[in-house]
C-alpha positions in Angstrom: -52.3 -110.9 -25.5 -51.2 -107.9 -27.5 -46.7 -107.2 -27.4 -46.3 -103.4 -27.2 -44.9 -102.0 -30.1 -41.1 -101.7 -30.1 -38.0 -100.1 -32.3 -37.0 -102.3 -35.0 -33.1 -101.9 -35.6 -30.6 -103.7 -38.0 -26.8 -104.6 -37.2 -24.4 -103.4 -40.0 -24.1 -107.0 -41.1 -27.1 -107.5 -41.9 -27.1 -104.3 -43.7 -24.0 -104.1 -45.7 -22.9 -107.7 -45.9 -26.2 -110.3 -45.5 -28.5 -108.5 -47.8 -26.1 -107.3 -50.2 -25.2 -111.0 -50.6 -28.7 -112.7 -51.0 -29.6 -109.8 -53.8 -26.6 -110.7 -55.9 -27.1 -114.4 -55.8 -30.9 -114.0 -56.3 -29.7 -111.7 -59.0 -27.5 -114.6 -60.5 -30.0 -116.8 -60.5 -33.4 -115.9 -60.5 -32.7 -112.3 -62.2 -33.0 -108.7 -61.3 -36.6 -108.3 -60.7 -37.0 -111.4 -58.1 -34.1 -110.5 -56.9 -35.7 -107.0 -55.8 -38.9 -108.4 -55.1 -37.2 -111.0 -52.1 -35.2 -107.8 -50.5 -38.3 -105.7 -50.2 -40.2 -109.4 -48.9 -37.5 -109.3 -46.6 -37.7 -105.6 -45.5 -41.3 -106.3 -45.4 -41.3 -108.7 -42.7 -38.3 -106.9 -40.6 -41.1 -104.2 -40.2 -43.5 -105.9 -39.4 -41.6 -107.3 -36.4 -42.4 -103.4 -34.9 -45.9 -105.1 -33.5 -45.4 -108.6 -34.6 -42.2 -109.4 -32.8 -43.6 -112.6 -30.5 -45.3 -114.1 -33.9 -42.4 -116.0 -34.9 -40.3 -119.0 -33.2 -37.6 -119.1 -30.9 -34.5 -120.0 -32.6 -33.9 -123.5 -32.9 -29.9 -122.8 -32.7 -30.0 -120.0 -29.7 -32.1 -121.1 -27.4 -32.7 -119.3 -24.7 -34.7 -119.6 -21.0 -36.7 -116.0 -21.9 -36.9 -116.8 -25.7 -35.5 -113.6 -27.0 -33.6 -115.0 -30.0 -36.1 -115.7 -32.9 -36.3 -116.3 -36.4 -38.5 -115.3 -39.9 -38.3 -117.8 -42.4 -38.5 -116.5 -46.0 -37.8 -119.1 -48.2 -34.6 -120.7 -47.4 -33.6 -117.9 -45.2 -33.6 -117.4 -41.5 -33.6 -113.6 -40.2 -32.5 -113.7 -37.0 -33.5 -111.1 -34.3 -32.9 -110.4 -30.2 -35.8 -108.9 -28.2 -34.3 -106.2 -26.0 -36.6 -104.6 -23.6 -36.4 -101.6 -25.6 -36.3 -102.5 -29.1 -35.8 -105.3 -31.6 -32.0 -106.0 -33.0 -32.2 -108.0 -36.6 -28.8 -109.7 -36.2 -28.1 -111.9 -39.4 -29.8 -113.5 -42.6 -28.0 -116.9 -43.0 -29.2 -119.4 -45.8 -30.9 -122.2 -44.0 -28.3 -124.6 -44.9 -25.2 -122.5 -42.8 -23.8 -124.0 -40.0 -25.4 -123.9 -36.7 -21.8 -123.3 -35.3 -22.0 -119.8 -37.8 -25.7 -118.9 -36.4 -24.6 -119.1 -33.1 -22.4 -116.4 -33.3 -25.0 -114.1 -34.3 -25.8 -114.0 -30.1 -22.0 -112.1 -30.0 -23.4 -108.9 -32.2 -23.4 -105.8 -30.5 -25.6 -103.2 -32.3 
């Protein structure tokens, strides 16, 4: 079964406040060049999600009966995303040790 190919689109948090974050702590700790090389993994597999959207797993944390919260997992990172019937919203990256109670809320952004 092939998905038809769909409008990826990113909320501002994950834009200006998730990505920004996990480049300066990989840049803390791993360095500059890893850090880069995990943001363009990341950016990677968001666009890949054009075609691929149905490859990954419902999200543990926001279930659903139509299974249109899902996650990537990149390392210790969950990038959550909502399949719209238009388009695909990337809501959040949350370090898989956050809170369920703080992934939840990800089902509350509006893009």
């Amino acid at each position: 079964m092939e998905s038809q190919s769909k409008t990826v689109v990113t909320s501002a948090l994950f834009d200006h406040r998730d990505i920004p974050s996990i480049f300066y702590y990989g840049m803390e700790t791993f360095g500059i060049r890893i850090a880069d090389t995990f943001i363009e993994e990341i950016y990677y597999r968001v666009g890949l999600l054009e075609t691929q959207y149905l490859l990954h797993p419902e999200c543990r944390h926001l279930k659903t009966k139509d299974k249109i919260y899902r996650n990537i997992i990149i390392g210790s990172y969950l990038i959550i995303y909502r399949i719209t019937e238009n388009r695909i919203e990337v809501l959040r990256a949350f370090h898989g040790s956050r809170s369920p109670k703080t992934i939840k809320s990800s089902k509350k952004i509006l893009i």
